[in-house]
C-alpha positions as a printed Julia matrix, in Angstrom:
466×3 Matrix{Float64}:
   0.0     0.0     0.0
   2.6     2.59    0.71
   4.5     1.95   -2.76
   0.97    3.08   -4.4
   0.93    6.03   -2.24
   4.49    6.89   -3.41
   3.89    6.34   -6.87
   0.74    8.09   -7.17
  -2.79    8.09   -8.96
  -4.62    9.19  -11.28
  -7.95   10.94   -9.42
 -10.6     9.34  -11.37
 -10.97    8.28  -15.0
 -11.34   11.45  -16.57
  -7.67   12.79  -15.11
  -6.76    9.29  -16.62
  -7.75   10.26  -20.45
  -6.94   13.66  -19.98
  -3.0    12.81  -19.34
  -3.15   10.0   -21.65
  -4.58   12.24  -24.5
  -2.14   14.94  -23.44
   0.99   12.17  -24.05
  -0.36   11.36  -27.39
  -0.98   14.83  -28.75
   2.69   16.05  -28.85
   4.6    16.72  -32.14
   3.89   13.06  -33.69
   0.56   14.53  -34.55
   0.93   18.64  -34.96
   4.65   18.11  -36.92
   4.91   14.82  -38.35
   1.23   13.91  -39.44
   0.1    16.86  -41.43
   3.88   15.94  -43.83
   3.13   12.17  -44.28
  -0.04   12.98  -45.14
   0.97   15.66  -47.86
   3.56   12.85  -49.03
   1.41   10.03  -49.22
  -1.57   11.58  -51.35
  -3.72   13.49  -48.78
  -6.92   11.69  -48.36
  -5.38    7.87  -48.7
  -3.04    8.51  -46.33
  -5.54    9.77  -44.1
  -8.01    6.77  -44.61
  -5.12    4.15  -44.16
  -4.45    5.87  -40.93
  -7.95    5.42  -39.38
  -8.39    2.39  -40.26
  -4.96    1.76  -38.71
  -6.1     3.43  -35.5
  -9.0     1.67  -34.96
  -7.35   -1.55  -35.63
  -3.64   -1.58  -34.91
  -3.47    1.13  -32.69
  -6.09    0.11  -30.88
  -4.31   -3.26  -30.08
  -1.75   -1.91  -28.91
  -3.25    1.2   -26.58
  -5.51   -1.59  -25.1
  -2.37   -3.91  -24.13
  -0.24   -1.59  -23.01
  -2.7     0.09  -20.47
  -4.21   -3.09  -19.55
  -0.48   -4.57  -18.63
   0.0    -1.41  -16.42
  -2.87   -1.44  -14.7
  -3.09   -5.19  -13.77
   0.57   -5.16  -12.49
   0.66   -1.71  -11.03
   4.3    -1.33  -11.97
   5.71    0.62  -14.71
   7.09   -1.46  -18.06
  10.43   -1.64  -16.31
   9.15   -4.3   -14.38
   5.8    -4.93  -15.4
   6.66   -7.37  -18.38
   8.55   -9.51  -15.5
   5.58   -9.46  -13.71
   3.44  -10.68  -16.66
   5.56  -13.25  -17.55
   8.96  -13.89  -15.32
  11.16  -15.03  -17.94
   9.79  -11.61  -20.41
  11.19   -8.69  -18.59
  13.89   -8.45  -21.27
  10.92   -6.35  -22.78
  10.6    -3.87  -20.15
  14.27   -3.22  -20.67
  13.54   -2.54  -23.96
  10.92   -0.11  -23.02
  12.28    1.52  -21.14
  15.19    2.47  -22.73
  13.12    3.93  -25.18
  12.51    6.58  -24.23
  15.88    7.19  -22.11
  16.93    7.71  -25.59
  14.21   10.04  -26.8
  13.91   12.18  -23.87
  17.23   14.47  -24.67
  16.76   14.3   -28.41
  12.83   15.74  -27.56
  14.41   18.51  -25.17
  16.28   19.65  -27.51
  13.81   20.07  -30.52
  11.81   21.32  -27.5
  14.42   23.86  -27.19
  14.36   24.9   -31.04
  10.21   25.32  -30.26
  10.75   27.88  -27.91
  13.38   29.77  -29.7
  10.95   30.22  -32.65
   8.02   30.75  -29.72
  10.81   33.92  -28.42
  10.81   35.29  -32.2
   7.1    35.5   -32.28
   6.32   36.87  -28.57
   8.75   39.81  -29.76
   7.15   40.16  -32.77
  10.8    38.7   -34.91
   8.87   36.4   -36.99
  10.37   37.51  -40.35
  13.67   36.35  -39.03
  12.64   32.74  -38.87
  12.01   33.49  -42.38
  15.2    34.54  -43.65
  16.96   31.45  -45.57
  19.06   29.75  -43.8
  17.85   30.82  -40.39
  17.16   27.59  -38.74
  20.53   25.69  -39.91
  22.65   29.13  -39.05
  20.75   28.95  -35.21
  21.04   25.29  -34.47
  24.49   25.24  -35.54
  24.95   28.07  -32.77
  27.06   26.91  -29.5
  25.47   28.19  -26.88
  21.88   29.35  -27.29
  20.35   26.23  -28.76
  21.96   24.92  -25.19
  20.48   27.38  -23.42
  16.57   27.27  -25.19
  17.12   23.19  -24.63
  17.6    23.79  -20.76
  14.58   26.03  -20.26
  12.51   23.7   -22.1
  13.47   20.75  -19.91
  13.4    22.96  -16.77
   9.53   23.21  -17.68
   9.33   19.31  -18.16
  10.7    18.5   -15.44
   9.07   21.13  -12.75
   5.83   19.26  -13.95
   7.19   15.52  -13.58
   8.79   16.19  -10.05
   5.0    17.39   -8.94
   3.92   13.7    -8.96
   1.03   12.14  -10.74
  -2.07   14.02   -9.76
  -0.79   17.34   -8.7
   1.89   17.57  -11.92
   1.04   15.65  -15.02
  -2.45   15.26  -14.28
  -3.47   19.12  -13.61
  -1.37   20.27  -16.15
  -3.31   18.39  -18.58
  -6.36   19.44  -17.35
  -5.57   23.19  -17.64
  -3.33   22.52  -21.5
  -5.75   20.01  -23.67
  -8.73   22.43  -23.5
  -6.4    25.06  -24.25
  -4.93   23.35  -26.81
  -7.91   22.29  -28.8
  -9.31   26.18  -29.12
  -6.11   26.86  -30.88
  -5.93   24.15  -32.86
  -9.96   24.41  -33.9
  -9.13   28.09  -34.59
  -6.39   27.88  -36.45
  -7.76   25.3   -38.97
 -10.92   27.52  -39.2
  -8.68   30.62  -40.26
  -6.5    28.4   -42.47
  -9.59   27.28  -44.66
 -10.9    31.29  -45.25
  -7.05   32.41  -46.49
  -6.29   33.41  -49.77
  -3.03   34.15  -52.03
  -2.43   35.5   -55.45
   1.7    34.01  -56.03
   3.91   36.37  -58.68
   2.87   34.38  -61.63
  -0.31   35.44  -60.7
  -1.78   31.87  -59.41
  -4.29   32.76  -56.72
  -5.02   29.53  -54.79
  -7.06   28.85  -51.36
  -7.33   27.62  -48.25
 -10.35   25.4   -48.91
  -8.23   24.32  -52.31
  -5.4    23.47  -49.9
  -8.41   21.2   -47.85
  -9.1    19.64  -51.11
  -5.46   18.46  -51.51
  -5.68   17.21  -47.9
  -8.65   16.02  -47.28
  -9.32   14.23  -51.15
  -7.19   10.58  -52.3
  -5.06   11.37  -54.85
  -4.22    7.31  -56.55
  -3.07    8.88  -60.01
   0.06    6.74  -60.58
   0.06    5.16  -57.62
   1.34    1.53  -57.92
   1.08   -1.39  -55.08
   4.31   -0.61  -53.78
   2.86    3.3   -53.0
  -0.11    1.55  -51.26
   2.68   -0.75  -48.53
   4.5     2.54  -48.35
   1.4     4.47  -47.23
   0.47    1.6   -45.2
   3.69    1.5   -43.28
   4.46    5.34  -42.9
   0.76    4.82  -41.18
   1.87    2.7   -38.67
   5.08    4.22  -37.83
   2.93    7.32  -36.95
   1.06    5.52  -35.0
   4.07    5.39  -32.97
   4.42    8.52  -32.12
   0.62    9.52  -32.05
  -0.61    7.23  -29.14
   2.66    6.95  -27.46
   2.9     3.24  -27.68
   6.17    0.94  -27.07
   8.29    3.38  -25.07
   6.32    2.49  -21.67
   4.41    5.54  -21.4
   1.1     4.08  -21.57
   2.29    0.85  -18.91
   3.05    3.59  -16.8
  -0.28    5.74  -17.4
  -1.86    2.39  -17.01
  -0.6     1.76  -13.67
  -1.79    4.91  -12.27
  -5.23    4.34  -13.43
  -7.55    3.3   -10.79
  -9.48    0.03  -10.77
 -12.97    1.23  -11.59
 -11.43    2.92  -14.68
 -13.59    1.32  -17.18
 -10.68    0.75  -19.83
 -12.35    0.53  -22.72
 -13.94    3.67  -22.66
 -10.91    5.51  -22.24
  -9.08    3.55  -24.33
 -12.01    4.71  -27.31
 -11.99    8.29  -26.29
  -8.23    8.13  -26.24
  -8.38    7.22  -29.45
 -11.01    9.14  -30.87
  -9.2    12.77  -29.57
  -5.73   11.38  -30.72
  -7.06   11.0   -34.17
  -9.35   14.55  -34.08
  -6.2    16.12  -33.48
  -4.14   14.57  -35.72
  -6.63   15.27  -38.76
  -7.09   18.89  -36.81
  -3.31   19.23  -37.28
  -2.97   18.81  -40.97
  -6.01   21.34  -41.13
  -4.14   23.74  -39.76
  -0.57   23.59  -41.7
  -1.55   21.5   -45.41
  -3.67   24.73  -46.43
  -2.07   27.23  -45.63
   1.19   26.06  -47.33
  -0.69   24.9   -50.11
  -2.0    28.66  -50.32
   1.24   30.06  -50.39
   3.59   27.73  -51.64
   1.61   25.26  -53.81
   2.17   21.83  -54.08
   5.69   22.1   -53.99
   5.72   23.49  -49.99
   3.82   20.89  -48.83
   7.16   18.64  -50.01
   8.48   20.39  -46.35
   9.04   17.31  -45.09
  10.55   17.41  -41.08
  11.47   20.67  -41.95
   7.95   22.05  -42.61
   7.66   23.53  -39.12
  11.41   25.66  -38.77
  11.38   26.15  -42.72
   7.97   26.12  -44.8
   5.78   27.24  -42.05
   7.54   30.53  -40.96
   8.32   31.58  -44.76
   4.23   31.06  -45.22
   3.62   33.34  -41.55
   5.78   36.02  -43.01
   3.91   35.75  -46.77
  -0.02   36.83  -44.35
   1.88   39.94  -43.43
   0.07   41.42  -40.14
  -2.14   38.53  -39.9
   0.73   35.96  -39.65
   2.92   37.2   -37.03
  -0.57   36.56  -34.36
  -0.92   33.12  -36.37
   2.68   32.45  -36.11
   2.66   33.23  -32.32
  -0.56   31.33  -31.46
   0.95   28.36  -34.09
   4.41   28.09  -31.77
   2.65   28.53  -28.21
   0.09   24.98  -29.82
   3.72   23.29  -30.68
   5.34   24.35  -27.16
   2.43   23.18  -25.32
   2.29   19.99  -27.34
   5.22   19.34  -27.03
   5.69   19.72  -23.57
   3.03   17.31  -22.88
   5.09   14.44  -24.6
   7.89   14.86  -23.02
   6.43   14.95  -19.59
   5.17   12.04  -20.25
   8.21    9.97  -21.76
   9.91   11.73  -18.68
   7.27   10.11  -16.51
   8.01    6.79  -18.08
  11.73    7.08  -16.89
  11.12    8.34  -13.07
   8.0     5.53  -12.74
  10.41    2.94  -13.78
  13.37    3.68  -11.41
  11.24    4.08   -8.44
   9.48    0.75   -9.01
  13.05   -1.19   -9.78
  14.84    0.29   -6.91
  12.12    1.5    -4.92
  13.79    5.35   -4.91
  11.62    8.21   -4.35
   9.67   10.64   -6.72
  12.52   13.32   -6.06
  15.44   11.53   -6.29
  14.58    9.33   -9.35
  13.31   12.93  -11.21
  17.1    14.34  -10.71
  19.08   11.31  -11.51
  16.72   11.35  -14.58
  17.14   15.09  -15.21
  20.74   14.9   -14.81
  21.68   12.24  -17.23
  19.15   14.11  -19.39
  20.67   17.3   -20.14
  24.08   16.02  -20.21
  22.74   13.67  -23.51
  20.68   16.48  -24.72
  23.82   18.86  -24.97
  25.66   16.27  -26.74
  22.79   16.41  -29.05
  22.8    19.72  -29.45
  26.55   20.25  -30.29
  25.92   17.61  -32.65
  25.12   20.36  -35.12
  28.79   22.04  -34.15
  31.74   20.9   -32.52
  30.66   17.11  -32.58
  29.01   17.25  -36.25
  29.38   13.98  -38.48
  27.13   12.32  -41.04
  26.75    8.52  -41.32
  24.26    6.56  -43.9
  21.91    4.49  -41.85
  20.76    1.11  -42.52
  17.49    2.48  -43.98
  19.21    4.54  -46.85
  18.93    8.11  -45.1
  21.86   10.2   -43.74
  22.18   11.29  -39.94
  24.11   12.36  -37.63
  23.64   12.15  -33.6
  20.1    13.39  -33.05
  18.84   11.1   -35.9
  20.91    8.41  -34.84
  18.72    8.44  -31.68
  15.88    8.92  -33.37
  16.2     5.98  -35.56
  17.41    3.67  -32.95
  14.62    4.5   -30.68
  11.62    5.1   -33.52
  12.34    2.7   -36.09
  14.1     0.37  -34.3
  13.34   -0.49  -30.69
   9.63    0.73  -30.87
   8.86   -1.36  -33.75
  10.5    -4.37  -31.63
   9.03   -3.4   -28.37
   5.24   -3.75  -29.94
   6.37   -7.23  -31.98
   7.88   -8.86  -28.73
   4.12   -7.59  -27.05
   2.18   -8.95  -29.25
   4.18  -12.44  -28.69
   3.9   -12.54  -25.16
  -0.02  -11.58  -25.32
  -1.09  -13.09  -28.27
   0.85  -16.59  -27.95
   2.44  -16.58  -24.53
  -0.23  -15.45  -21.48
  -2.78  -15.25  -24.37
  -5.19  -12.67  -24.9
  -7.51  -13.65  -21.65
  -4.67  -11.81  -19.6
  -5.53   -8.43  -21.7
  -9.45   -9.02  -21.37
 -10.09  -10.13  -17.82
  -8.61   -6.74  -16.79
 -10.34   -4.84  -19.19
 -13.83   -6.78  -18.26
 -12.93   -5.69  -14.26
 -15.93   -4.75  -12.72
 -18.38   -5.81  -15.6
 -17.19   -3.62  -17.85
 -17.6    -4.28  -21.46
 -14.75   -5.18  -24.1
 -16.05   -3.53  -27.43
 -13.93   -4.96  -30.37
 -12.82   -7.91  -28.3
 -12.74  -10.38  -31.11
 -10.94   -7.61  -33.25
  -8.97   -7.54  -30.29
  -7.97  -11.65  -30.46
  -7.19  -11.3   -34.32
  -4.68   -8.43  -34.16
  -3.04   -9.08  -30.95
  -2.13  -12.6   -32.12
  -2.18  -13.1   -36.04
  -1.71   -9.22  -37.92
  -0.28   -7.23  -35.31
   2.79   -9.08  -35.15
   3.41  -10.13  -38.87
   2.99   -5.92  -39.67
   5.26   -4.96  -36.79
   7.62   -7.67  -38.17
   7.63   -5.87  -41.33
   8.02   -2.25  -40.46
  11.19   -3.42  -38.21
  12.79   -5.23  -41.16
  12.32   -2.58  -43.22
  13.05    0.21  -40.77
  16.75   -2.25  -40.88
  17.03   -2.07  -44.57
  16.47   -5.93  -44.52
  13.58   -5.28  -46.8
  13.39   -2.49  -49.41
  10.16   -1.02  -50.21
């Protein structure tokens, strides 16, 4: 009993889906959605990732909650409790997101740097060409940004459960979803005549979006689509990197799962779709088809060159566009954060405090390696997959499209084939609860879910070439 008053709770079921939804909406859906779905031909991208969520994403959202809560531990040492000789997977999860935590801080850093320009009304300068290389390459103030940023995170963290991460998420996701819903309004009432005299619209730019574009698409587009679909699923509902075993844990017993679990869902995908509302037309206004190609760089390159093209109107759109990322953002890494603390105090029974500065000091001193990885300590290797990196995508690949992919396969093993599915839905059907989707459920956990995840982690190696 006292190791559950040390760890913490949520306070009922609502704080539960409210710090849940909060991990899930961080950059994965405001940054990385709205490009894949410009890539992968708007609409069918779009579709494929629905039907993902409700399907795959579900799966895994259901087991990983369900795992926490029955065990009460974090994944650290919840696998071992599951199944004595599978703990090798909390490992796994766990170092998850040790590794993203200082990589996130420091994007987290670049956020508010581009957050500063706006408040000050600097906006053009995050314009300029070049800007954004020319600032991250900087010594010192990239540093500086990246500690403030984590200062934030970890304030919140070292709070605890219900009086941190909870009521921060109470006060941020309504916040957040004004913005967002305004945002997307004002991007579909914009309009822009270019210098060749090519006036297009915001509601042409929802077109593009919203509408499946198949002309020349061949099978191989289709698996690609597919399988940039599930990697996003990744990083929308915060899945393999024991954030959600941890969430789980803190859930109370009456939670009824599966209702969360839906409404998780359902306002992961909202903002998502919300997301790609609010950038895909407004670049397509300005920039055509041809800005949307932003790729990772859409938010510190595209998107400030289309602020600075509204005049007036963009530097308040620009502002309120960077305080939505910030807060987004910050919710994430609270939560991956969260995943790091919960472990060490279950494993060696250390308290709230001291876990949250050993975490926080091993933190920033990876996170400033990171960061002079675009100075003093800049190389570029080619990574298995094709693409060329140096230290901050080194961690991201080894942690994204490596460990995560592995992390869900090696889940879907022990549940589907090892304790079986009856493990996942006896603690979902606690207290008479209903499963919705349970024989769904059966079919992914133990026959799809781990032949796709199987895939995505051969080809994230370069095993397989799509």
């Amino acid at each position: 009993m006292e190791k559950k008053i040390t760890r913490g709770n949520f306070s009922g079921q609502f704080g539960f889906i409210m710090a849940a939804a909060a991990s899930a909406v961080g950059l994965g859906n405001i940054w990385r959605f709205p490009y894949l779905a410009a890539k992968d031909g708007g609409g069918i991208f779009i579709l494929v990732y629905i039907i993902l969520a409700l399907t795959f994403g579900f799966t895994l959202l259901t087991t990983e909650i369900a795992i926490g809560r029955n065990t009460g531990q974090s994944a650290l040492t919840a696998y071992k409790a599951v199944h004595p000789k599978w703990g090798g997977i909390g490992i796994l999860a766990c170092l998850v997101p040790i590794i993203i935590l200082p990589y996130y801080c420091s994007i987290g850093g670049w956020l508010l740097k581009y957050l500063s320009l706006y408040v000050t009304m600097s906006g053009s300068d995050a314009a300029a060409d070049g800007f954004f290389g020319n600032y991250i390459s900087q010594n010192v103030e990239p540093i500086v940004w990246m500690f403030i940023y984590f200062a934030i995170t970890a304030f919140i963290v070292f709070c605890g459960v219900e009086k941190g991460i909870e009521k921060f998420s109470k006060i941020l996701m309504p916040i957040l979803v004004v913005l967002v819903v305004g945002i997307s309004i004002y991007s579909l009432t914009i309009k822009h005549t270019d210098e060749n005299g090519v006036t297009r619209t915001g509601l042409q730019g929802l077109k593009v979006y919203m509408i499946p574009d198949v002309s020349g698409m061949k099978i191989k587009d289709y698996f690609v689509v597919i399988m940039d679909a599930m990697g996003q699923l990744f990083f929308s509902i915060s899945v393999a990197m024991g954030i959600m075993v941890a969430y789980g844990s803190y859930a109370k017993k009456e939670t009824n799962l599966m209702e969360s679990v839906n409404r998780i869902e359902f306002f992961d995908s909202i903002m998502a779709l919300l997301a790609g509302m609010m950038i895909v037309p407004a670049v397509f206004t300005f920039s055509g088809r041809e800005g949307m190609a932003g790729g990772p760089g859409l938010v510190f390159v595209s998107l400030p060159k289309v602020f600075n093209a509204m005049g007036t109107a963009g530097k308040f759109i620009g502002l309120l566009f960077f305080i939505i990322l910030s807060f987004a953002a910050v919710t994430s890494s609270v939560s991956v954060m969260e995943a790091i603390v919960s472990s060490m105090m279950d494993k060696f029974g250390l308290s709230r405090k001291k876990s949250s500065v050993i975490v926080a000091v091993y933190s920033l001193i990876a996170a400033v390696i990171v960061c002079m990885g675009y100075n003093v300590l800049y190389f570029e290797i080619t990574l298995p997959n094709g693409s060329t990196a140096q230290i901050l995508d080194v961690f991201d690949y080894i942690s994204n499209y490596i460990m995560m992919p592995l992390v869900a396969f090696l889940t879907s093993i022990l549940i589907g084939w090892v304790v079986k599915p009856k493990f996942v839905i006896d603690e979902v059907t606690q207290g008479k609860h209903k499963f919705g989707r349970k024989t769904l459920y059966i079919v992914m956990i133990k026959f799809v879910a781990p032949v796709m995840l199987l895939i995505l982690l051969l080809q994230s190696m370069g095993i397989i070439n799509i």
